[in-house]
N, C-alpha and C positions, 0 to 999 in steps of 0.2 A: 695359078696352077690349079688344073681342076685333081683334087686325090682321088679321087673317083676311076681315074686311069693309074695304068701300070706306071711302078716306080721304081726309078735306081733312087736305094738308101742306103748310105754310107753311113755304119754304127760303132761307135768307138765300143771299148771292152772294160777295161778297169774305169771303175767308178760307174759305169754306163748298165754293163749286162750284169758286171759282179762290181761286189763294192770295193774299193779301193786298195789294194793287200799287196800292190806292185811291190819286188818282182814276184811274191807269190799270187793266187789264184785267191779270189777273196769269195765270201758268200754271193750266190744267184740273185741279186736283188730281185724283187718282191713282181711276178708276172713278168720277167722279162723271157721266161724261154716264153712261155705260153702264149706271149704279142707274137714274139717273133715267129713261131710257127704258124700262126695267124696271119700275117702278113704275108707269109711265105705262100699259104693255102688261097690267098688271094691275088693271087700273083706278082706280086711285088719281087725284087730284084734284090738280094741281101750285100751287101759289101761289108768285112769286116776290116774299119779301118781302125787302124789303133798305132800307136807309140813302138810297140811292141818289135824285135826281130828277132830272130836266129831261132836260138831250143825256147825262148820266152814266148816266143810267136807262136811256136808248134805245138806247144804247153795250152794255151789259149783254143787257137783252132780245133786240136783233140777235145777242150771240156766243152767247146760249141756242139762238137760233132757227139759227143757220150750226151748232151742232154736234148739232142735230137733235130742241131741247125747246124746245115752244112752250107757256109753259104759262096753266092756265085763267082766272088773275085776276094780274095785274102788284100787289101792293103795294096790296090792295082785298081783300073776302071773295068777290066776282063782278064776272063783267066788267062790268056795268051798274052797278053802284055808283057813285054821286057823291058825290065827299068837299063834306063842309061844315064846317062850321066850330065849329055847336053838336052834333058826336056825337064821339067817341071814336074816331081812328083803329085801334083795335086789329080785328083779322080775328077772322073766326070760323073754325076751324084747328082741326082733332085732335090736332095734332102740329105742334112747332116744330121744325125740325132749323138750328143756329146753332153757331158754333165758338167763340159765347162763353157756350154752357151749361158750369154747374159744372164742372168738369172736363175743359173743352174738346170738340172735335170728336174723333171715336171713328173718324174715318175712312167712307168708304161702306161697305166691306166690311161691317163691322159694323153700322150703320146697318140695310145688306140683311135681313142676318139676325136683327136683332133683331123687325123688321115682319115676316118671313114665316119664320121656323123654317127657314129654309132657305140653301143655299152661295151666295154672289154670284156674279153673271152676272162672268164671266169672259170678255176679247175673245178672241176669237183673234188669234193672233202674227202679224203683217206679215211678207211675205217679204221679204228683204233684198237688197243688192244683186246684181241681173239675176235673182230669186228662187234665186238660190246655196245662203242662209244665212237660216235662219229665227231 
């Protein structure tokens, strides 16, 4: 698989984007919006696939969308897709990124760099109190 081309990735949520706080919304682990908008700016294909349904699901999606990732298929291969009942929930995905692969989650940073040969997007530092202290 060359990463170099565009990609459907299919990204779990609890444990994955935020840490683990099911069924509530847990802390943004550490660079995950800032990959994923990265990814996004590179054209990449977001899928959020996760455990998740109903108001749990919509709960998730909305804190995707407030930290600035809207992504292309919720928990489906496209957004048009309708689940039934005689096919196989599994997506169609290049890429799974989940914190319960072997070996667990590798973090974003690494994640970045393993899809592009390149450093992770790095925020820049907020200025601190009255912009004093960065």
């Amino acid at each position: 698989m060359n990463f170099n081309d565009t990609l459907i990735i299919a990204i779990d949520f609890d444990g994955t984007i935020v840490e683990d706080a099911y069924p509530k919304i847990g802390k943004p682990i550490l660079f995950a919006f800032e990959t994923l908008k990265k990814l996004q700016e590179d054209g990449h294909r977001l899928i959020l696939w996760t455990y998740r349904c109903g108001d749990r699901l919509q709960e998730a999606v909305n804190f995707c969308e407030e930290n600035g990732i809207r992504f292309y298929a919720v928990n489906k291969s496209f957004p048009e897709e309708e689940f039934v009942n005689d096919i196989s929930r599994k997506i169609n995905a290049d890429l799974f990124i989940d914190d319960r692969n072997i070996g667990g989650f590798p973090g974003w940073g690494e994640v970045y760099q393993l899809l592009t040969n390149t450093a992770p997007p790095i925020p820049e530092k907020k200025k601190g109190f009255f912009g004093l202290f960065k």
